[in-house]
C-alpha angles and dihedrals in degrees: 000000000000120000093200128017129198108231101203140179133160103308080068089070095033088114113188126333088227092064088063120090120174115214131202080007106191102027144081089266096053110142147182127231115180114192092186132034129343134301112250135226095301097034098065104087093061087043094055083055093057088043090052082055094047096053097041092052086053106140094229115164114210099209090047128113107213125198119215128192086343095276111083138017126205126183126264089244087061093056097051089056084059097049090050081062097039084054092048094054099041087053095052092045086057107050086048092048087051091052090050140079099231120343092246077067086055106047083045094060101045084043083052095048091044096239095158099174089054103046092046077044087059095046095049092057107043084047087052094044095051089053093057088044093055093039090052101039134052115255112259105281089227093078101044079054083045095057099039084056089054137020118100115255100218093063106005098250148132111266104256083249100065119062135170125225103189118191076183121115088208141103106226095125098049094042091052096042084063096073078063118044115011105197105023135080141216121240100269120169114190130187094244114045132146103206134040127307109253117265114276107259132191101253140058122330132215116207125189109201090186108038125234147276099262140106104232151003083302146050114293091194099052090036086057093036089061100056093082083179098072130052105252092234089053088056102049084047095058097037079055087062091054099053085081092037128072114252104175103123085064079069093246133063112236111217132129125295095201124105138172122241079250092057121090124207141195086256107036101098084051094058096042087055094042083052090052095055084045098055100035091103095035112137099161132037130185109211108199126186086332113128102172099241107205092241080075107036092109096054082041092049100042089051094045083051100066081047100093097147101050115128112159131038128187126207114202106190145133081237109020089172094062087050098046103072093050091057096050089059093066095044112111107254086248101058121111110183137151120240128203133188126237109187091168106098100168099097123021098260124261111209115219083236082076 
């Protein structure tokens, strides 16, 4: 049980402003490079762009055979056959998220019309994406300085008394947790998963409501980072081919890891449970980059619920009165809790309660 819990979304992985250069601005070809961190919502659109590039300038050799995982090889014709599809999905992502509001509206609406191949289609694409983003920028520095704060020296965990609930499809924790620990892996429990959950262990908890960008029951990023003999961007390219195609025989069945609040998954009812054991002492709670958009106000409410001892909440935020109101929206009636505004981003907040 966790006595405070980080409520995080994508202005957690922002990273610094600095790190940001639009390029062609002003024109059809304007695009996004981050350098560190992730684009957010309305970021994504110039950053599919820059993904597009990045794919079509992938130096894929046709008479090439190529070994993957150390377990197969394909041809490089085969890959290109691959990128030709990848292009022609990105493409069409990006003129529908340029006709939408945000991209969640989007994959709302194909969920609601019941257009399953492009949704899967959707979801391909942005796990993928988010792959390539963390694979060409650094992970954002605050939680390199958050780790560092935190984790016990004697087994490299979170305290039992500080726990992470994500609505972020990324891998910023697991990335960074590498320059710690190598071989080992934080207790993270995600909405799709193949395999088991971890044990229950006797220390901080992350929890991923909406899955991740991956393409298994592992991370794609560090998986790819580690074959030093293909170019990451080739890999991605060809593990993009297998999400429509049965891998079973690999012993494990690449597709997409990533859901929506308005999904529902084998093991969703278990993590909300294994959250709710989690939160039932919570006083405090640091909401970072998180605005609780109204797509994902039942999974907000239902967690807020099996919260009876909050008291304080903190909202760390460039604008903490937009987000306010919006919070208050998913508190029991009941609750009667103090928030307070954080409107310094430049480090994840430390309560004085730590």
């Amino acid at each position: 049980m966790s006595k405070l819990i980080y409520y995080i979304g994508a202005g957690a992985s922002y990273g610094r402003k600095e790190a940001r250069e639009i390029l062609d601005e002003g024109t059809e070809k304007e695009r996004l490079i981050v350098r560190e961190g992730l684009p957010i919502v309305n970021e994504i659109a110039k950053s599919l762009l820059t993904f597009k590039e990045a794919v079509e300038n992938a130096p894929i050799e046709s008479e090439r055979l190529y070994t993957f995982m150390d377990m197969y090889q394909t041809e490089g014709s085969n890959i290109n056959r691959v990128r030709t599809e990848l292009l022609r999905d990105v493409e069409h992502l990006y003129k529908a998220t340029k006709e939408h509001a945000t991209i969640d509206t989007y994959a709302k609406k194909l969920f609601l019309t019941r257009r399953h191949n492009d949704f899967k289609c959707l979801k391909n694409v942005l796990s993928a994406f988010f792959v390539w983003a963390q694979l060409e920028g650094e992970p954002d520095q605050r939680y390199d300085t958050f780790l560092a704060n935190i984790l016990q020296m004697n087994n490299l965990y979170f305290p039992k008394d500080i726990s992470v609930i994500s609505w972020n499809y990324d891998s910023q924790f697991e990335i960074v947790y590498r320059y710690y620990s190598v071989n080992g892996s934080l207790p993270i429990y995600e909405k799709i998963v193949d395999e088991d959950f971890p044990p229950l262990k006797d220390c901080g908890k992350i929890f991923k409501v909406n899955g991740s960008a991956n393409f298994g029951d592992f991370n794609m990023v560090d998986s790819i980072i580690r074959d030093i003999d293909v170019k990451p961007i080739i890999q991605l390219i060809e593990y993009y081919g297998h999400l429509n195609a049965d891998t079973s025989g690999m012993g494990f069945q690449f597709h997409s890891h990533l859901s929506f609040a308005w999904e529902i998954s084998e093991k969703q009812n278990q993590l909300m449970e294994i959250i709710k054991q989690t939160t039932v002492d919570t006083e405090s709670i640091v909401v970072i980059g998180y605005s609780f958009p109204y797509f994902n106000r039942e999974i907000d409410r239902a967690i807020f619920a099996g919260m009876p001892n909050l008291k304080t909440i903190y909202v760390q935020d460039p604008n903490p009165d937009a987000v306010e109101p919006s919070l208050r929206a998913v508190l029991p009636e009941s609750c009667k809790v103090k928030i307070e505004h954080q409107k310094d981003c430049s480090q994840f907040y430390l309560p004085r309660e730590l």
